[in-house]
N, C-alpha and C positions, 0 to 999 in steps of 0.2 A: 642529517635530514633526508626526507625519502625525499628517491627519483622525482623530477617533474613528469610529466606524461604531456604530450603536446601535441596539437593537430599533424602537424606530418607524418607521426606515430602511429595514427591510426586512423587516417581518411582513406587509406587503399582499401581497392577492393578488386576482384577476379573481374575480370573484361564482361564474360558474360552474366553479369552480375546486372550491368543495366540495362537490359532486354531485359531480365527476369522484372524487374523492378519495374519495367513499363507495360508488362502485361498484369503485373498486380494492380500498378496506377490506374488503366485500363477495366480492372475488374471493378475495382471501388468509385471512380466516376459514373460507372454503369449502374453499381447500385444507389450513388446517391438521385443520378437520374431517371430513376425508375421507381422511386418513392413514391411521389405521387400516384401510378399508377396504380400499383401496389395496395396502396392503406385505400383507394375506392374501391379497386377491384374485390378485396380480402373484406373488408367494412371494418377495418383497423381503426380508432379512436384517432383522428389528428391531433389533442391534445396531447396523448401518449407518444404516437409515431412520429411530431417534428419539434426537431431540438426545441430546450425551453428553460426557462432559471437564467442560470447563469451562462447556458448552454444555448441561448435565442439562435433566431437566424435572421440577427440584423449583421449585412452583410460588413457592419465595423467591429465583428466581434472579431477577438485578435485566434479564436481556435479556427474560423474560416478563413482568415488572412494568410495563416498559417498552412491551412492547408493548398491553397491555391497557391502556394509556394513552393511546397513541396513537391504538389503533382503537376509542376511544372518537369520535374524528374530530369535535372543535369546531373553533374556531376556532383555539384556541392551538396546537392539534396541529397542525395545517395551516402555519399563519401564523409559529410558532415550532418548527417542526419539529427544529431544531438543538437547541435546550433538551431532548431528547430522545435526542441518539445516544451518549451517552458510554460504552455497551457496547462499541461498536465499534474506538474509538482511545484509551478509557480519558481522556479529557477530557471534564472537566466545563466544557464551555463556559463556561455562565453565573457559572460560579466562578471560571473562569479556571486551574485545576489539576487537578490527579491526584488518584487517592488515593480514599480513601470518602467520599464525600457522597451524601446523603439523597437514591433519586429523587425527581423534580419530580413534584407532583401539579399543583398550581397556580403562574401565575408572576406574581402581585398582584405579589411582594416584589422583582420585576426589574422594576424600571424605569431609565428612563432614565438618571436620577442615582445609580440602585445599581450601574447595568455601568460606568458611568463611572470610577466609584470605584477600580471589580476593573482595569480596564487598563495599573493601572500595570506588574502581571504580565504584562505581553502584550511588554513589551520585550524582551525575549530571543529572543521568536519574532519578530519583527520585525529584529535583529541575525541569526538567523540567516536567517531569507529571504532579507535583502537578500544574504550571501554565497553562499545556494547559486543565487540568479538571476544576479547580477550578469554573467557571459559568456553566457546563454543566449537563445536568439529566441525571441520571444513565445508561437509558438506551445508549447514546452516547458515555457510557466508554466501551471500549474494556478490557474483564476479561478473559487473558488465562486460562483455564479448570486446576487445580487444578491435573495435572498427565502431566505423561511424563518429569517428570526430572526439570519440571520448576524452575527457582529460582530465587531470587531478596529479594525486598523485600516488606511485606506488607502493603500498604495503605489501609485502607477502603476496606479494603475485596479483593483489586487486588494485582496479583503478579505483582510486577514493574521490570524490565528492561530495557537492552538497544531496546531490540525488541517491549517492552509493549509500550513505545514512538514515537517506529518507526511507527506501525500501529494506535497507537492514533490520530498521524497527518494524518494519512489519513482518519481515522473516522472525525477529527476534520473538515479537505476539505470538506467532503461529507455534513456534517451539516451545516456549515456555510454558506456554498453556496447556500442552501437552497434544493439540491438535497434529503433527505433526508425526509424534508415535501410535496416536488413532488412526491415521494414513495409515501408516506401513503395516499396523496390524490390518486394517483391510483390503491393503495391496496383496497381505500373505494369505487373507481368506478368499479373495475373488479373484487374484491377478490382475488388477487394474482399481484402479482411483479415478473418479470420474469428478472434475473442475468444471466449474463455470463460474467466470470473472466478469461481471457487470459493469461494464467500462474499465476498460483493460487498460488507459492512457496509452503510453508508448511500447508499452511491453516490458515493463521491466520484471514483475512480480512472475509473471508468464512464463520469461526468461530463467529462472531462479527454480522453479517448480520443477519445468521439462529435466534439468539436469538433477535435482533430487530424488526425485518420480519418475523416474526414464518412463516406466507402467502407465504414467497417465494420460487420458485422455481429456485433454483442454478445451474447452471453449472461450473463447470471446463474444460478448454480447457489447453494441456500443452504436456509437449514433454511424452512419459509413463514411462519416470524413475522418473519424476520429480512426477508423479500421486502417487508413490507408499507410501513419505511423507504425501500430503495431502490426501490422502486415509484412511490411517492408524490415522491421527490424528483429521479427521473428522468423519469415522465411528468410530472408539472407545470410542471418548469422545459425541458422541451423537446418543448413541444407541437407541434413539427412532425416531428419522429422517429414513425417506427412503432411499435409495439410488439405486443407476442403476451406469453400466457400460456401456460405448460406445452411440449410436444413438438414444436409445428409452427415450422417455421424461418420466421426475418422478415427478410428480405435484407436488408439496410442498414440494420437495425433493432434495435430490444432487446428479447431476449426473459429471462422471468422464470421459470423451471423450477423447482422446489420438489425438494429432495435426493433426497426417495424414488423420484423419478424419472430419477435416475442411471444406471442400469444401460440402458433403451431409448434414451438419449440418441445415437443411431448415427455425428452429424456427425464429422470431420475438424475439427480448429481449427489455426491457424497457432503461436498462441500462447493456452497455459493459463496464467492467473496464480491463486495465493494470499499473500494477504497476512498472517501472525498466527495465522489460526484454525486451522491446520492442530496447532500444537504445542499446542490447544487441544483438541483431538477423541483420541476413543481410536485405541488403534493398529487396531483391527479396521475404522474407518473410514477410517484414512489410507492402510493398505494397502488396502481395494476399490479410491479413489480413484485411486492409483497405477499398480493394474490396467488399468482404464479408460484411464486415459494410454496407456501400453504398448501397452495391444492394440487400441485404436480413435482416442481423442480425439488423438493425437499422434506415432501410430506412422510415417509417412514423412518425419518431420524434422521437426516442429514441436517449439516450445520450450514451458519448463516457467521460468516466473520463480516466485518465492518466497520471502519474508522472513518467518520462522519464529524469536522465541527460545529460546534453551535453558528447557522448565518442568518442566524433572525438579525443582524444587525447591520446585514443588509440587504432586508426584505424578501429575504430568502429563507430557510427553514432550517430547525433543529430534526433531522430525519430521524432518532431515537424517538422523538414524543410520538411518531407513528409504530415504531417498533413495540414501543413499553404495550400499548393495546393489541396487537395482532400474534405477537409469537408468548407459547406459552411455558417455554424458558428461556432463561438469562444468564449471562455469566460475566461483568465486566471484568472489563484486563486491563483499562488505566480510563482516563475522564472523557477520554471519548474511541474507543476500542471495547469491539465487545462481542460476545457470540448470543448468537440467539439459534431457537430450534425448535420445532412442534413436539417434542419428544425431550424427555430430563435429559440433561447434558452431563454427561456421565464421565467426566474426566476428571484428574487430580487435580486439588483445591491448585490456585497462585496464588507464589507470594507478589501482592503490590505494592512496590515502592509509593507511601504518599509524600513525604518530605526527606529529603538529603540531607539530614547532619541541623537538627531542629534547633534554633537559636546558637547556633555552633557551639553544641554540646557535644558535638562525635555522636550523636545517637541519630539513626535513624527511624524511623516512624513507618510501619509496615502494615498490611493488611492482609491475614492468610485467613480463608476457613471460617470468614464471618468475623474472628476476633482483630483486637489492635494490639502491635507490640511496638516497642522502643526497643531497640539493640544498638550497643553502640559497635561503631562501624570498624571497628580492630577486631571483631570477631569475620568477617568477611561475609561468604555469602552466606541468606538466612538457611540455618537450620534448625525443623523446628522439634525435630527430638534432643538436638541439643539445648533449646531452649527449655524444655520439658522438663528435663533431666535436673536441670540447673549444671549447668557443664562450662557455665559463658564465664569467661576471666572477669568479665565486667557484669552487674546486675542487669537483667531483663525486666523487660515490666509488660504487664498486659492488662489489657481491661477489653469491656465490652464497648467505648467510645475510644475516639483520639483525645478528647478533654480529660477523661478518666488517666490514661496512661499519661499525658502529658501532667496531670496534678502528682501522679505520684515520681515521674523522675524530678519533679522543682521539688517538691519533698527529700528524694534522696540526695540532691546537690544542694541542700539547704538555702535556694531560696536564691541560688546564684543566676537561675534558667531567669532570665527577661519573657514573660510573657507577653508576645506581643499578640493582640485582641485581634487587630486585624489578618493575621496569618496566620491564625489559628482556628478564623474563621473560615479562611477559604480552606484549609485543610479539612476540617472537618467536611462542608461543602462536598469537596471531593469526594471521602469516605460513604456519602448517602446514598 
């Protein structure tokens, strides 16, 4: 069994480490106090400039609770900083799960032998790390920094979580897609990568990037209580990075911009990423947002990544149904991951997984290049000149629908495959 990782492992931190932290704490109280002034003086939209969705500023929302926690700025906020972001990816770390749990004021009742306890819920996320790394190079694995409370446990030098998986998958999107060697060819044509991350959460994606892209230069855009997290957990753990606060560009560096500041933001970026918040914010924020893409942050061909779930069903909004009308390419990479771009998106087709092993046939149900294929899964990962070729130990099947491929492998298993209507429904579903 791998290591545990436990808070006493990684709550230290260098002495002066909090003074740094309370002059960032300092910076981002200033800027959320100075909003107000700000969006009158500027004629900034207040519907746009103060939190809103899911995101309100009713002062029982658990992402302000949390942050007048943090920027209390002791020791535990510092040292355990993780015990702290569960706004963000909706894991409660020190619990080990989803769902509502009480924010931490205090963490007396975590110790060592009580995280111990919680991980036996950590195997799952450790099953599935191991499969979405297992073909990838190092540098495509996402390694949270080794402080702040982390805990899991270790593989191969990474602390695993429920969090470590959650941003794996989206490293995972970025590479597969091929975004990733689009970077590095225009790190090799311009010498820099220019990011900007629309609600940045805690920093984790941020974190992941700067170590890939040493070249790049980052932004964070986000409401400023939400900056105070990824502030504190990007400058601390990469004290040799630059960083800037507000409008002035920091070449190679990270800069931390506060929402209301949206609109003068004038740079160009390669690629805008959002992760989650977007289906979280009103529509009157996601279309400015959008605007901004369009007409400045992304208008000669930059990309627009974003994983967004359907929250119409809790009166909150599917943010694709505003993307399908504004940007005038697409490219999904699973049911709700996707790139968009004012300009063709000019990358190699993916292959997407729609169903794992269809009525446990061993086959799985694929989606490369517009077409549907069936392969069964003892061929390993898709290839699709082997497919072409006819090269597969096992038969292939393709058609132009999932119904199509699916009629003809119950055809070639004589009638064995159980069609079930209803899973074959939402598969399809998916594929549209």
């Amino acid at each position: 069994m791998a290591p545990a990782i436990l808070p006493s492992q990684t709550r230290g931190f260098p002495p002066e480490d909090l003074a740094r932290a309370r002059e960032i704490t300092k910076r981002v109280v200033d800027l959320v106090g100075s909003r107000s002034d700000y969006v009158k003086a500027k004629g900034v939209d207040p519907a746009f400039a103060y939190p809103d969705g899911n995101w309100s500023g009713d002062p029982r929302n658990e992402f302000l609770r949390l942050f007048a926690r943090v920027a209390v700025c002791d020791t535990d906020a510092i040292g355990q900083l993780r015990a702290f972001t569960q706004v963000f990816s909706g894991v409660k770390l020190y619990e080990m799960q989803d769902g509502p749990v009480p924010i931490l004021e205090q963490l007396d009742g975590y110790t060592d032998d009580a995280i111990a306890a919680k991980l036996s819920s950590n195997l799952s996320s450790v099953t599935a790390w191991e499969a979405l790394t297992e073909h990838l190079p190092y540098r495509c694995i996402f390694t949270p920094p080794r402080r702040f409370g982390e805990i899991g446990h270790d593989l191969r030098g990474v602390i695993v979580n429920p969090d470590t998986v959650i941003y794996q998958r989206l490293v995972n999107f970025l590479s597969d897609s091929g975004v990733v060697g689009w970077l590095d060819d225009l790190a090799s044509a311009n010498g820099e990568v220019k990011i900007l991350e629309i609600g940045g959460g805690y920093g984790a994606l941020a974190s992941w990037f700067r170590v890939a892209f040493p070249n790049c230069s980052y932004t964070i855009l986000d409401l400023p209580e939400c900056l105070l997290f990824s502030g504190l957990y990007l400058s601390l753990s990469r004290p040799d990075v630059r960083t800037g606060w507000g409008l002035e560009p920091v070449p190679f560096g990270m800069r931390f911009a506060p929402n209301y500041q949206a609109d003068f933001l004038h740079d160009e970026f390669d690629l805008v990423i959002n992760t989650v918040s977007m289906s979280e914010m009103s529509a009157v924020q996601v279309r400015r947002y959008v605007a901004l893409m369009k007409s400045r942050w992304i208008k000669s061909g930059g990309l627009f990544f974003e994983q967004n779930t359907d929250n119409r069903y809790m009166g909150l909004l599917r943010a694709q149904d505003i993307f399908i009308d504004e940007f005038c390419s697409h490219r999904r990479l699973s049911s709700n991951a996707n790139l968009w771009s004012m300009a063709p998106i000019d990358l190699p087709p993916q292959v997407q997984l729609l169903v794992n092993g269809y009525e446990d046939t061993l086959y799985n149900v694929c989606e490369f290049d517009g077409r549907i294929y069936a392969v069964h899964q003892s061929e390993g990962p898709f290839d699709i000149e082997k497919v072409r070729k006819g090269d597969t130990a096992h038969p292939a099947f393709t058609g132009s629908s999932v119904e199509d491929v699916i009629t003809q492998l119950a055809e070639y298993l004589g009638g064995s495959v159980k069609r079930n209507s209803s899973a074959l429904t939402g598969i399809i579903a998916s594929a549209c």
